[in-house]
C-alpha positions as CSV (number, residue, x, y, z in Angstrom):
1,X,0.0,0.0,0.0
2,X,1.0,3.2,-0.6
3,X,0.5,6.5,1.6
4,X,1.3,10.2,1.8
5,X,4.0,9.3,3.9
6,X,5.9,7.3,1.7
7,X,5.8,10.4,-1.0
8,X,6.6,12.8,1.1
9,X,10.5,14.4,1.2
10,X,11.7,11.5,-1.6
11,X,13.9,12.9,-3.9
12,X,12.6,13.7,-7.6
13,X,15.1,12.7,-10.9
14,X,14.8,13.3,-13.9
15,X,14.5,11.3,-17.0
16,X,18.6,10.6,-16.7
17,X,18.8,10.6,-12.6
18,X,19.8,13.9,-11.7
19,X,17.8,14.9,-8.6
20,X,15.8,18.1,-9.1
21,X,14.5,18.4,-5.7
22,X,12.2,16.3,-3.3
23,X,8.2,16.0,-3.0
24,X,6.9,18.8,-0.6
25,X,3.1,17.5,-1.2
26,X,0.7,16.3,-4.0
27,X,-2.0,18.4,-5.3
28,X,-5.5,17.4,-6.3
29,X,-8.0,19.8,-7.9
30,X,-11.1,18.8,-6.5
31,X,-12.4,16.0,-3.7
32,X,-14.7,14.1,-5.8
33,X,-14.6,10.5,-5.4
34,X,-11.3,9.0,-5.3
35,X,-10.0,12.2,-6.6
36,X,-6.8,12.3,-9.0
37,X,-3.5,13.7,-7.9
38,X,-2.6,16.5,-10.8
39,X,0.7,17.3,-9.7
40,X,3.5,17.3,-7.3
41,X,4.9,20.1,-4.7
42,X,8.3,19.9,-5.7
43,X,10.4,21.8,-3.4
44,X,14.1,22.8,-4.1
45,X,16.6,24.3,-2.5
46,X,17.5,28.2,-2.2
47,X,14.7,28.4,-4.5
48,X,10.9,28.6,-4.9
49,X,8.5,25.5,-5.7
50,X,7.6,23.8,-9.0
51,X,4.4,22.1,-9.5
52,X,5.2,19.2,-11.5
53,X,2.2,17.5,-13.2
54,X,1.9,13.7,-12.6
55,X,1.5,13.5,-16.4
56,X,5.2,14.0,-16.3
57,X,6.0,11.3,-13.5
58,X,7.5,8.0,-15.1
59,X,7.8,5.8,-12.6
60,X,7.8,5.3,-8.7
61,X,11.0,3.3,-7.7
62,X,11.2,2.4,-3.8
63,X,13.1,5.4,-2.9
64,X,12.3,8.3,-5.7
65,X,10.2,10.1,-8.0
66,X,11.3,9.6,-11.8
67,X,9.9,12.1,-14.2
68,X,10.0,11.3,-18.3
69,X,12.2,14.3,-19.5
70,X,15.1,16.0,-18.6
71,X,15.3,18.6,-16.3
72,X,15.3,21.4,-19.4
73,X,12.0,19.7,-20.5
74,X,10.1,19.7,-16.8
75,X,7.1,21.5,-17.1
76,X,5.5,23.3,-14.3
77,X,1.2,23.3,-13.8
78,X,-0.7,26.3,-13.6
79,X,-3.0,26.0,-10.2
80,X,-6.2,27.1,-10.1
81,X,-8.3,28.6,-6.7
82,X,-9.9,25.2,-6.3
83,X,-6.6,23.0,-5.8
84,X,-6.6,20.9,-2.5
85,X,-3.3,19.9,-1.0
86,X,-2.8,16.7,0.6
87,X,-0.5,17.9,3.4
88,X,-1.9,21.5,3.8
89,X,-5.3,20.9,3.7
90,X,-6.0,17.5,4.8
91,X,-3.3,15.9,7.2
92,X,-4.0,16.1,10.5
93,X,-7.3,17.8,10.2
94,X,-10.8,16.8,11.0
95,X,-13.1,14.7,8.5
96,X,-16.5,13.4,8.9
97,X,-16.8,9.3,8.6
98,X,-19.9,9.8,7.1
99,X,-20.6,5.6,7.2
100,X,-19.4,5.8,11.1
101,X,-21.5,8.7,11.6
102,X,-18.4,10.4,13.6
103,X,-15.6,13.2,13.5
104,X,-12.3,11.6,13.3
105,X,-8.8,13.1,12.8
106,X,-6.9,12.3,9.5
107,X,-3.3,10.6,10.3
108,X,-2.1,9.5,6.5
109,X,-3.3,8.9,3.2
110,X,-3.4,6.4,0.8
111,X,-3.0,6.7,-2.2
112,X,-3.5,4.1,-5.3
113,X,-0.8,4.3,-8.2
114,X,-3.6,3.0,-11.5
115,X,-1.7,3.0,-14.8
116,X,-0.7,6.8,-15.6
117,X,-2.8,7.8,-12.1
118,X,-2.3,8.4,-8.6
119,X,-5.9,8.7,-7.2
120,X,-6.7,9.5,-3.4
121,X,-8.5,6.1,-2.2
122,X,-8.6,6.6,1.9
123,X,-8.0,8.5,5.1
124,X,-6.2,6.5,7.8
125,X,-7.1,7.2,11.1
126,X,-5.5,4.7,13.1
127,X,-2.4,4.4,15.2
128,X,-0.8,3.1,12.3
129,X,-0.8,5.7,10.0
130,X,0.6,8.0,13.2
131,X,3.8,5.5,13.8
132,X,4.4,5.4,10.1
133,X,5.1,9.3,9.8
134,X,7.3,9.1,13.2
135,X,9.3,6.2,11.5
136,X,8.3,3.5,14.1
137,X,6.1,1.5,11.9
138,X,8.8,-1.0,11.0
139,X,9.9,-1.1,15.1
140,X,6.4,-1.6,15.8
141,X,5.8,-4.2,13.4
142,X,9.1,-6.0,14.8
143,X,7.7,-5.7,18.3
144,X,3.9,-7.1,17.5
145,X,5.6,-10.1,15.3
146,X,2.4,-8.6,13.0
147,X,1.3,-6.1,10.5
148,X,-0.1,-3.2,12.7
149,X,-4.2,-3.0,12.4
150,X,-5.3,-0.7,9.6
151,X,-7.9,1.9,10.2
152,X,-8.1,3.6,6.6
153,X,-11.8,5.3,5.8
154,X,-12.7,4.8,2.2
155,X,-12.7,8.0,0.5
156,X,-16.4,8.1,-0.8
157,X,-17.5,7.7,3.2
158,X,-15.3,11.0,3.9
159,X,-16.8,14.6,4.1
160,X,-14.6,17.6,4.6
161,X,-15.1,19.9,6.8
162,X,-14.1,22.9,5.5
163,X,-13.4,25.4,8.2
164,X,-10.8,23.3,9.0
165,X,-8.7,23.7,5.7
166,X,-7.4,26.7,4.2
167,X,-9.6,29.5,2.6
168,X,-8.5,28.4,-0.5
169,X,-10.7,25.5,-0.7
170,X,-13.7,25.2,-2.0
171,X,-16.2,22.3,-2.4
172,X,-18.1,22.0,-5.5
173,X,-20.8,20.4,-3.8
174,X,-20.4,21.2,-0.2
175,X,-21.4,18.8,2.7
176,X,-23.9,16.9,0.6
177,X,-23.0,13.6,1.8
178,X,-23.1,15.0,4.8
179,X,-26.7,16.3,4.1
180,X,-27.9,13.0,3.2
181,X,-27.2,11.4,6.9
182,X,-30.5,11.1,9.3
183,X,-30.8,13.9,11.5
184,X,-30.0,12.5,14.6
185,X,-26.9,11.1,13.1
186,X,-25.7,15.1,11.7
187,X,-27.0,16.3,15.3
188,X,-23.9,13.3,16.6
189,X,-21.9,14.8,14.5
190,X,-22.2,18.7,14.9
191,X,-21.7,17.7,18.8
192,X,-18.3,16.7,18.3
193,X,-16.6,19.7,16.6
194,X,-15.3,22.7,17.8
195,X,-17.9,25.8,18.2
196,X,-17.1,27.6,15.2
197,X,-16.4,24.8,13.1
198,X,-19.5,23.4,14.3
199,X,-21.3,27.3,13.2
200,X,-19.8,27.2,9.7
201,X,-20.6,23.8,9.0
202,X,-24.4,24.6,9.9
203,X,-24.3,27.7,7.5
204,X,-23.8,24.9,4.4
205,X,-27.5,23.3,5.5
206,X,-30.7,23.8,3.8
207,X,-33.2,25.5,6.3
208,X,-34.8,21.8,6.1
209,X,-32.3,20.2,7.4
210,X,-31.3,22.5,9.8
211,X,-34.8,21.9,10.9
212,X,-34.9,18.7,11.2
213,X,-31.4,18.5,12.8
214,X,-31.9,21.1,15.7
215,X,-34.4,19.2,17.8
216,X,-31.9,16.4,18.3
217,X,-29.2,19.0,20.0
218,X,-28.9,19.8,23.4
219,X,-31.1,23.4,24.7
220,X,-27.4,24.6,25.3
221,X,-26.6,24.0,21.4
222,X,-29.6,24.8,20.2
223,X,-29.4,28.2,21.4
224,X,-25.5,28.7,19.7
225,X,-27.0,27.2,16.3
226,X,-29.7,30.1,16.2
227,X,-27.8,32.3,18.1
228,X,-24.8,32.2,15.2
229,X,-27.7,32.8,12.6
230,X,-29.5,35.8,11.2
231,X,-32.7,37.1,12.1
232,X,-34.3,36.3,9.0
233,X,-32.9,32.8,8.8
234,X,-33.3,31.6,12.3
235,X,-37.1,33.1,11.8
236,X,-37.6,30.7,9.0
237,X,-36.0,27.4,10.4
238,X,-38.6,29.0,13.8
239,X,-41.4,28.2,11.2
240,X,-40.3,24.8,10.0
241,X,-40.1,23.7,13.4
242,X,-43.3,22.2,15.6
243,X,-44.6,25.0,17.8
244,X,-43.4,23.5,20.9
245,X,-39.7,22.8,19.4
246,X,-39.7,26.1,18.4
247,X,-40.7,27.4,21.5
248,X,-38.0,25.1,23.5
249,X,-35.5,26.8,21.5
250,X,-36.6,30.7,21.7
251,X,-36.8,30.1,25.5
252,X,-33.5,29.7,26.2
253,X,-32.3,32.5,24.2
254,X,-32.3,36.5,24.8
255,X,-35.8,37.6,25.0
256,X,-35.0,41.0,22.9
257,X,-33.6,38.2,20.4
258,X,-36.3,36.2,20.6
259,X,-39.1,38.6,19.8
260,X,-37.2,39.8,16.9
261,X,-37.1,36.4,15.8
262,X,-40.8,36.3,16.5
263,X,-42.0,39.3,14.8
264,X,-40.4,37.7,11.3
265,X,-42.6,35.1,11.5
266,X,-45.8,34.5,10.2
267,X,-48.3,36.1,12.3
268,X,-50.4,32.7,12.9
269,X,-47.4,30.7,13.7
270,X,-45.5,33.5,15.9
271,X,-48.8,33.2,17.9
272,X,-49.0,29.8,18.7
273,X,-45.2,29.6,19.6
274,X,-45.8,32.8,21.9
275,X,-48.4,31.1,23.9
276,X,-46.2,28.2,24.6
277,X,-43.2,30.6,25.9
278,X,-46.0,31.8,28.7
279,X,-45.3,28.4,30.6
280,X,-42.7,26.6,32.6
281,X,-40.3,24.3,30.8
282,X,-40.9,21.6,32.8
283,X,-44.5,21.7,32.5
284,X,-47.4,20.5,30.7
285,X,-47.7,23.5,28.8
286,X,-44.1,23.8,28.6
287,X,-44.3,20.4,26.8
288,X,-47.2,20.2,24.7
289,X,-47.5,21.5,20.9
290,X,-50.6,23.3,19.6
291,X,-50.8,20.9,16.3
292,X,-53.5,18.5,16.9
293,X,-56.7,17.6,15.3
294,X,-59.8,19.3,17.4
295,X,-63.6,19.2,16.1
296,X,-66.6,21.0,17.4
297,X,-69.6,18.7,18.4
298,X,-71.9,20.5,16.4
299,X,-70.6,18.1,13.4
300,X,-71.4,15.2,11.6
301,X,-69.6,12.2,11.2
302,X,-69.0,13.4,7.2
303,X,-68.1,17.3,8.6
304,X,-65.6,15.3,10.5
305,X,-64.1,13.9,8.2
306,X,-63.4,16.4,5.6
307,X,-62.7,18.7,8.7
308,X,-60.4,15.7,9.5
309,X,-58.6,15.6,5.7
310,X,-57.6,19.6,6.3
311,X,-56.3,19.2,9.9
312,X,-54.5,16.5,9.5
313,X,-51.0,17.7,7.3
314,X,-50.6,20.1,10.2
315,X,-50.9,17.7,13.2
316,X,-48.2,16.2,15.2
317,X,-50.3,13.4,15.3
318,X,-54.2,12.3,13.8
319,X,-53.9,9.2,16.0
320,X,-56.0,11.0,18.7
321,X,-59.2,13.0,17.5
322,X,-60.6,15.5,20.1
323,X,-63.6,16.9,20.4
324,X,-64.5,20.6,22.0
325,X,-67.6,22.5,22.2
326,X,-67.8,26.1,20.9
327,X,-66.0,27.2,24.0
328,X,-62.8,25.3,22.9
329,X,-63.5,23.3,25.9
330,X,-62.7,19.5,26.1
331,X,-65.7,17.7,25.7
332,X,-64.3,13.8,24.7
333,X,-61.8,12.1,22.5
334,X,-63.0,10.4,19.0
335,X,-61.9,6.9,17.7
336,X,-60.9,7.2,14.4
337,X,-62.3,3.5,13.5
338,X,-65.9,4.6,14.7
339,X,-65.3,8.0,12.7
340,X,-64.6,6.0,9.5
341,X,-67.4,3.0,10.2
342,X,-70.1,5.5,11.2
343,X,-73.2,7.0,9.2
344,X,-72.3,10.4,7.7
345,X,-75.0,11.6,9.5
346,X,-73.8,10.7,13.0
347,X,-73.7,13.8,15.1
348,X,-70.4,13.5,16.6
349,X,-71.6,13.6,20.4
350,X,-73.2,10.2,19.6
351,X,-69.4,8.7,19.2
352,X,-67.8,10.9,21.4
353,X,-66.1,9.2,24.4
354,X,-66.1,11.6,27.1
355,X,-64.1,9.8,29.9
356,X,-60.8,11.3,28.8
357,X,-57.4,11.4,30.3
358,X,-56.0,14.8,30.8
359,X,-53.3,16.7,32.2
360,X,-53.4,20.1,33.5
361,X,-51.4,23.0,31.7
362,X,-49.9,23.2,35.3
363,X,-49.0,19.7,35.7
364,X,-45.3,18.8,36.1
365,X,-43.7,17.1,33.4
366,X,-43.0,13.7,35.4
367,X,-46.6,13.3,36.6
368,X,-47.5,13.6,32.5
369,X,-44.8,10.9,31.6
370,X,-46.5,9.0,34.4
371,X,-49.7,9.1,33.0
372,X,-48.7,8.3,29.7
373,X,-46.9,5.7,30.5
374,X,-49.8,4.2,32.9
375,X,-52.4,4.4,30.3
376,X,-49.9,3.3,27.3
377,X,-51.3,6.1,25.6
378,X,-49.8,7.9,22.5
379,X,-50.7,11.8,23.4
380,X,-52.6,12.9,26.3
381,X,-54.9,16.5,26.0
382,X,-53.9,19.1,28.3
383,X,-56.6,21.9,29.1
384,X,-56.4,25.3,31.6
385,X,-58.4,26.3,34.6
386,X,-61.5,26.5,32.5
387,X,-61.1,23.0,31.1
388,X,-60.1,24.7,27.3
389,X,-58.0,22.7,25.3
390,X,-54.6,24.0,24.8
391,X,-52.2,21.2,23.6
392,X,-51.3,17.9,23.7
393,X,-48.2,15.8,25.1
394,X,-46.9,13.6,22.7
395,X,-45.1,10.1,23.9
396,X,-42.0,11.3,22.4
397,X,-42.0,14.0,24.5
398,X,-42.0,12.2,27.2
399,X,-39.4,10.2,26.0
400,X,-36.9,13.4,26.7
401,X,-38.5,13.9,29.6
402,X,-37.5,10.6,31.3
403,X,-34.4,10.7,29.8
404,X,-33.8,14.4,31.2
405,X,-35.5,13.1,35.1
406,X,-32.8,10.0,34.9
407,X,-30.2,12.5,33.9
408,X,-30.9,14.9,36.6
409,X,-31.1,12.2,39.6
410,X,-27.9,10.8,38.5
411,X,-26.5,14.1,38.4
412,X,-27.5,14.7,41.9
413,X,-26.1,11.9,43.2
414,X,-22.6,12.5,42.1
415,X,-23.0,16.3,43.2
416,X,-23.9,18.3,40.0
417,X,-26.2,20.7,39.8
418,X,-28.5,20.0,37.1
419,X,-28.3,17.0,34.5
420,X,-25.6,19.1,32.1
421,X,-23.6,20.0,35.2
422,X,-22.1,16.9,35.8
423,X,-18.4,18.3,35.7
424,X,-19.8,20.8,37.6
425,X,-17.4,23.2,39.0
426,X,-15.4,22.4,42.2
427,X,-17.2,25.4,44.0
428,X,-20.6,24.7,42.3
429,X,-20.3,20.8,43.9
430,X,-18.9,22.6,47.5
431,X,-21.7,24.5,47.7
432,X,-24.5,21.4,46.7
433,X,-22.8,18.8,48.9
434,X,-21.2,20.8,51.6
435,X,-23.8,21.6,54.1
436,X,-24.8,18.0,54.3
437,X,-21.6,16.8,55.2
438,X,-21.3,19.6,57.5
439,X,-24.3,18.0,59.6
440,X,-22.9,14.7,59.8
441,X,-19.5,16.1,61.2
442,X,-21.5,18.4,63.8
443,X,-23.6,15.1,65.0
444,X,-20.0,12.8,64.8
445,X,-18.1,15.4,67.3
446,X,-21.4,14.9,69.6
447,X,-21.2,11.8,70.0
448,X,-17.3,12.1,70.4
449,X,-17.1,14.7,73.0
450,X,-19.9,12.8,74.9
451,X,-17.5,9.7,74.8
452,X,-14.7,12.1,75.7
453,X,-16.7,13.2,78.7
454,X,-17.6,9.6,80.0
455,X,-14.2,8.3,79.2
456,X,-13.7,4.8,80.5
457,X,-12.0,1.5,79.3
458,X,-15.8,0.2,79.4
459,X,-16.3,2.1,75.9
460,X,-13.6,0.1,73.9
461,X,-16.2,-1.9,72.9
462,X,-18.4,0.5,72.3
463,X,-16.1,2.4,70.0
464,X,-15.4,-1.3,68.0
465,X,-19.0,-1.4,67.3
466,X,-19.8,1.8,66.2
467,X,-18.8,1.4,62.5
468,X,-20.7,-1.8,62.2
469,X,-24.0,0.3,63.3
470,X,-22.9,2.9,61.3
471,X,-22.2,0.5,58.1
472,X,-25.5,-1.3,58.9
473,X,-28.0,1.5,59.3
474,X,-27.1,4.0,56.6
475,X,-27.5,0.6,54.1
476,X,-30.4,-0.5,55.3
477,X,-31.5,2.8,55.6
478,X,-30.3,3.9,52.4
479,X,-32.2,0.6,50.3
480,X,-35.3,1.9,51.7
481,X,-35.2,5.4,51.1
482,X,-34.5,3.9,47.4
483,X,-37.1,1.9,47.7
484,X,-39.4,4.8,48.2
485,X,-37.9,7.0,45.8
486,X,-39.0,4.2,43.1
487,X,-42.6,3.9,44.5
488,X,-42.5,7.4,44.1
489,X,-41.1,7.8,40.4
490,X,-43.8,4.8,39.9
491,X,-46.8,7.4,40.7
492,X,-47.8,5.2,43.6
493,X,-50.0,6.9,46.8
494,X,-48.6,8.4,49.6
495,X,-50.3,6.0,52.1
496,X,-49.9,3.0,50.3
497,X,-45.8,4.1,50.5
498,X,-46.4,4.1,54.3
499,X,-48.3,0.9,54.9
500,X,-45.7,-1.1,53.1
501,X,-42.6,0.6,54.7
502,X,-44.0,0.1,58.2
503,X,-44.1,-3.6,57.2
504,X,-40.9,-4.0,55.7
505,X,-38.2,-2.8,58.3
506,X,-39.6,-6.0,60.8
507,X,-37.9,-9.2,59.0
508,X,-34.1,-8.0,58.4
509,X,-34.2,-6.1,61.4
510,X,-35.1,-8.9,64.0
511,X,-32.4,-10.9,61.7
512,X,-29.7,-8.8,62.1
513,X,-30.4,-8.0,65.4
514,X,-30.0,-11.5,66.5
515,X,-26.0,-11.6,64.6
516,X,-25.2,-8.2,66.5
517,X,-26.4,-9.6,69.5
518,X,-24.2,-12.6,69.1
519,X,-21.1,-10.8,67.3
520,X,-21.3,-8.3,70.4
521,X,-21.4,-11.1,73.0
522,X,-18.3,-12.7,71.4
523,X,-16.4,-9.9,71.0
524,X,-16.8,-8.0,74.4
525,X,-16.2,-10.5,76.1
526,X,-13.0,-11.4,74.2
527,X,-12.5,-7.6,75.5
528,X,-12.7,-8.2,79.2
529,X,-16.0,-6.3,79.2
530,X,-19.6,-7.6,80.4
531,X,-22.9,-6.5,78.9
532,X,-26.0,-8.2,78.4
533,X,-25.9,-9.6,74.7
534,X,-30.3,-9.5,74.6
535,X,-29.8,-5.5,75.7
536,X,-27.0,-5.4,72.7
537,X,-29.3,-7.2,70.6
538,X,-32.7,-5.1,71.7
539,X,-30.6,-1.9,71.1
540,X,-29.3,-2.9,67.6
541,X,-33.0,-4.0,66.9
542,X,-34.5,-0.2,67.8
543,X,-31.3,1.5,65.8
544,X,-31.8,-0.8,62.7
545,X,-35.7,0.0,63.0
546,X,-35.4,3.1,63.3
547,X,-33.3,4.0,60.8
548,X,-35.2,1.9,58.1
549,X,-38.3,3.6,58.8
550,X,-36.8,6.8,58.8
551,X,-34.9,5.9,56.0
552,X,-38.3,4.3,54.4
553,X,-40.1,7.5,55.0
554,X,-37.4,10.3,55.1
555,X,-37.9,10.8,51.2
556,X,-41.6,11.2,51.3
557,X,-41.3,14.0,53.5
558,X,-38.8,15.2,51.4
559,X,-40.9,14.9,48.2
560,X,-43.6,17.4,49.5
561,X,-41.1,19.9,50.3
562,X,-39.7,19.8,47.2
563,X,-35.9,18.8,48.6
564,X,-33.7,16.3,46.8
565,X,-34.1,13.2,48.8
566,X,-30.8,11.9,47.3
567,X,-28.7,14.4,48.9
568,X,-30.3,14.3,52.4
569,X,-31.3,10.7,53.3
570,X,-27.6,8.9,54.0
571,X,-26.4,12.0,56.0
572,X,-29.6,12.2,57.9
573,X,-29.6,8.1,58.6
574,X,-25.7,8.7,59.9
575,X,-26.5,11.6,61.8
576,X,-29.8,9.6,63.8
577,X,-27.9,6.4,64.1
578,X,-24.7,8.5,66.3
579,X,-27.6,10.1,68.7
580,X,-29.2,7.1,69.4
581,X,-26.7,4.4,69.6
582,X,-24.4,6.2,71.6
583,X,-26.5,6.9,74.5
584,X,-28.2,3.8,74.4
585,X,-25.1,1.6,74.1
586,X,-23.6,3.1,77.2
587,X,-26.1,2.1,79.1
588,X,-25.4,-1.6,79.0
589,X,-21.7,-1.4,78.1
C-alpha cells in the first residue's frame, strides 16, 4: 500500500537521474470521489516551488520520483483557486466518517498508483498511520511479530469539513453527503466539533435540514446554532419547526432576540409559539405542541371527516381526535375507527367518548410521563383552569422527559447541579454537597465529646461497634429510602408508601439484630467487658428499625417539600444512628 508518507520528502530525478528536488506535497484539484492527484509540490533548494504534473511522472522506484524528461523539459502546472493539498489541507485535520457517523482526525493517506494515475483512495485514522510518519512503523511491526491494524476510511465515506482547511478550498458540492445522513446522526456529529467549526458547517444546511437536525441537540446548542444565525434565517427554520420545538429553542435565548425572531414570522405561527413561551419548561404546557386535530360537536360524522382531511397535514399526530364545544373546551376524545365506520349523518356527540385522560397546563412534566406511560397512551390532551384545550403531550415527548429526570437524579447523586452540570465546578459541587456533610461532622463530634466526657476503658467496645452500626444502618437505611424513591417515580399513593414501609423494616431487622447480639457477645467478652448480649441485641434491633423507617419514610417527606431526597437521606440516617446508639449503648456497656 502506498500512503502520503511514503511520497513525502523522496527525492525527484529526472529522466537521466539527476535529482531536481524532493516531494513537498501532492495536489489534487477537487475531492470528488477517489480524486486524482494533478501534480507534485516539488520543493528545491534556495529556491521557490515547482508544481510538476503527474502526467510527467514515469515511474515510482522504492526510494524516488522519476519524471519522463530532462530537467530542461520539466514543465511546471498552472493551479487554479480550487486545488486541495494533501499535506496543507487535509493531514492532520478533521473529516467526517460519514458511514461511522463520527468526527475523526486524519493521520495519513493512501493513495493508489492505477496506470498513468495516482488517485486519493482513503483516510487512515488509526495508530498506524501516526507510527508510520514518526518512522516507528517497521519497530512496531518487529515488536507485534504482526502487520499493525489498519484503520483507513474509504474516501467516498469521507466529508470535509471545510473550516478546517485553508480559505482556498472550496467544495463544489459542499457537505452533501453529509446532508444525506438522518438527522440525529448530523446532530452526533455537529456535537463533536469545535464551536465555530460546528457554526460554519451549519451555514452549508438547507433550512430543512437544519430543521430537522436542531431538535436532536442539546437546549445549550440549540441556542449557539440560532444564536450564530440571522434574524431572518433563524425566523424561518422557527417556522419549519413544531410549535413547541420552536418554543423550546426561543426560550433559552435572549428575550429581545427572541421577539425579533418572533416578529419575522408568520403572524399565525408567531402566535401559537408565543403562547407556549408563557409556561414553565418543565411543564405541561411547557411540553405540549398546539398541532393536533380538534372538532366541534356541532358536526357530523361526514363534517368530521373532511374537517379531519384539512387538519391533518398540520398535526403532530391524527392518531387521537378531540372533540371541544364552541368554547374550545374539552368535551371527549374520538376513535378514528368509529369515525370512519359511522353513518355520515352521526352527530359527533353520539361517538364521542367523554371519559378522557387529561393533564393540566400546570401539571409537572414527570406526573405527565407517568400518565402516559400508565395508560400506554400515545398523546394525552392538556386543558387550563377552564377545562379549554390548549395542547397535547406527545409520547416522544415524554421520552426526553424521562431521559432528562434520569439525567438529573444521576446528576444529583454524584453532586452536579443540574443533569448538564455533571463536571460541575469544584465550588458549584462545594456548595451542593457541603452543608450536608457539615451535619454529619457536627452530630459525629457529639457523640465524640460525649465519649470524651464519659471516658472509661468500658467504651472500647463500644467504640469497636460503632462502625458496624454505622455501616449497617445507613444501608439499610439507604435501600429503603431507594425503595421509596421508586414507588415514588412509579406514581404510587402516599399512604400506600407508608403501609408497606412500616411492614418491611420487621424481617431483616429482628435478623440482624440476632448476629449483632451474638457478634457483640463474642467480641466484648474477648475484651474483658460484660454487657448483656439481649440488651445489645434489643438496642441494635431499635437502631436498625429506626433508621429503616426513617430511611423508608425520610424521602416522602422530602418529596412534598420539594428537597432532593438523594442528597439528604444517608447524612440524615448517619447523623440519627450517632444520637441514638451512643447513648443507648452506654447504658449496658
Amino acid at each position: 500500500m502506498l500512503f502520503l508518507t511514503h511520497m513525502l520528502n523522496r527525492p525527484v530525478v529526472d529522466a537521466a537521474g539527476v535529482r531536481l528536488g524532493w516531494v513537498d506535497d501532492l495536489v489534487l484539484t477537487n475531492l470528488d470521489l477517489f480524486p486524482q492527484v494533478k501534480a507534485i509540490v516539488l520543493a528545491r533548494r534556495g529556491r521557490g516551488a515547482l508544481f510538476i504534473p503527474w502526467s510527467a511522472v514515469q515511474a515510482l522506484p522504492d526510494s524516488t520520483v522519476q519524471l519522463a524528461m530532462p530537467r530542461e523539459a520539466v514543465p511546471s502546472e498552472p493551479l487554479d483557486e480550487t486545488a486541495v493539498f494533501l499535506r496543507r489541507d487535509i493531514l492532520d485535520k478533521q473529516v467526517v466518517d460519514i458511514n461511522g457517523r463520527k468526527v475523526v482526525r486524519v493521520n495519513d493517506l493512501q493513495l493508489a498508483p492505477l496506470d498513468s494515475e495516482l488517485r486519493l483512495i482513503g483516510a487512515d485514522i488509526g495508530l498506524a498511520g501516526l507510527l508510520r510518519r514518526l518512522s516507528l512503523e517497521r519497530p512496531a511491526r518487529a515488536l507485534m511479530g504482526a502487520a499493525l491494524p489498519e484503520r483507513v476510511i474509504p474516501w467516498n465515506y469521507v466529508e470535509g469539513l471545510e473550516t478546517e482547511w485553508s480559505a482556498s478550498v472550496r467544495l463544489s458540492i459542499p457537505h452533501r453527503r453529509l446532508r444525506e445522513l438522518p438527522p440525529t446522526d448530523i446532530a452526533d456529529i455537529l456535537v463533536q466539533l469545535h464551536p465555530q467549526d460546528r457554526m460554519e458547517i451549519v451555514q452549508h444546511f438547507d433550512d430543512q435540514t437544519l430543521a430537522e437536525t436542531l431538535p436532536h441537540l442539546e437546549e445549550e446548542m440549540q441556542a449557539e446554532v440560532i444564536l450564530g444565525l440571522s434574524d431572518e434565517r433563524a425566523s424561518d427554520i422557527m417556522e419549519i419547526l413544531p410549535p413547541d420545538e420552536a418554543a423550546d429553542v426561543l426560550g433559552d435565548i435572549a428575550e429581545d432576540r427572541a421577539e425579533r425572531i418572533l416578529h419575522l414570522m408568520e403572524p399565525d405561527e408567531a402566535e401559537d409559539v408565543r403562547e407556549l413561551l408563557q409556561y414553565d419548561d418543565d411543564t405541561a404546557g411547557g411540553r405540549m405542541t398546539t398541532e393536533f386535530v380538534a372538532l366541534t360537536d356541532e358536526m357530523t360524522a361526514a363534517d368530521a371527516l373532511d374537517e379531519l382531511r384539512r387538519q391533518a397535514p398540520d398535526a403532530e399526530t391524527v392518531y387521537y381526535v378531540y372533540v371541544v364545544d364552541t368554547e374550545e373546551r374539552l368535551e371527549g376524545v374520538l376513535s378514528l375507527r368509529d369515525l370512519i365506520t359511522a353513518d355520515p349523518d352521526t352527530p359527533l356527540p353520539a361517538l364521542t367518548h367523554t371519559d378522557v385522560i387529561r393533564a393540566h397546563v400546570d401539571d409537572d412534566q414527570e406526573s405527565v410521563a407517568r400518565v402516559l406511560n400508565h395508560y400506554h397512551l400515545l398523546a394525552v390532551p392538556v386543558v387550563d383552569d377552564d377545562g379549554v384545550l390548549c395542547g397535547i403531550v406527545t409520547v416522544d415527548d415524554v421520552l426526553d422527559v424521562l431521559h432528562e429526570e434520569a439525567e438529573e437524579d444521576i446528576s444529583r447523586v454524584v453532586g452536579a447541579l443540574e443533569e448538564s452540570d455533571v463536571l460541575a465546578t469544584p465550588w458549584q459541587q462545594t456548595a451542593l454537597r457541603l452543608p450536608w456533610v457539615m451535619v454529619g461532622v457536627l452530630a459525629s463530634m457529639m457523640a465524640a465529646l460525649f465519649l470524651r466526657l464519659n471516658a472509661s476503658a468500658q467504651f472500647a467496645p463500644l467504640l469497636a461497634l460503632l462502625p458496624l452500626l454505622l455501616l449497617l444502618a445507613v444501608h439499610l437505611g439507604g435501600q429503603g429510602a431507594a425503595a421509596t424513591q421508586l414507588a415514588l417515580g412509579e406514581g404510587a399513593d402516599a399512604g400506600e408508601i407508608v403501609q408497606r414501609q412500616l411492614r418491611a423494616p420487621w424481617p431483616i431487622g429482628a435478623a440482624l439484630a440476632v448476629l449483632a447480639g451474638l457478634l457483640a457477645m463474642l467480641f466484648i467478652h474477648a475484651c474483658d467487658g460484660h454487657a448483656n448480649p439481649l440488651a445489645v441485641g434489643g438496642i441494635t434491633l431499635a437502631v436498625l428499625l429506626v433508621d429503616l423507617l426513617v430511611g423508608s419514610l425520610l424521602p416522602l417527606a422530602l418529596h412534598h417539600l420539594r428537597v432532593d431526597p438523594t442528597l439528604v437521606s444517608r447524612p440524615a440516617l448517619a447523623v440519627l444512628t450517632l444520637l441514638l446508639a451512643v447513648p443507648l449503648l452506654t447504658q449496658v456497656l
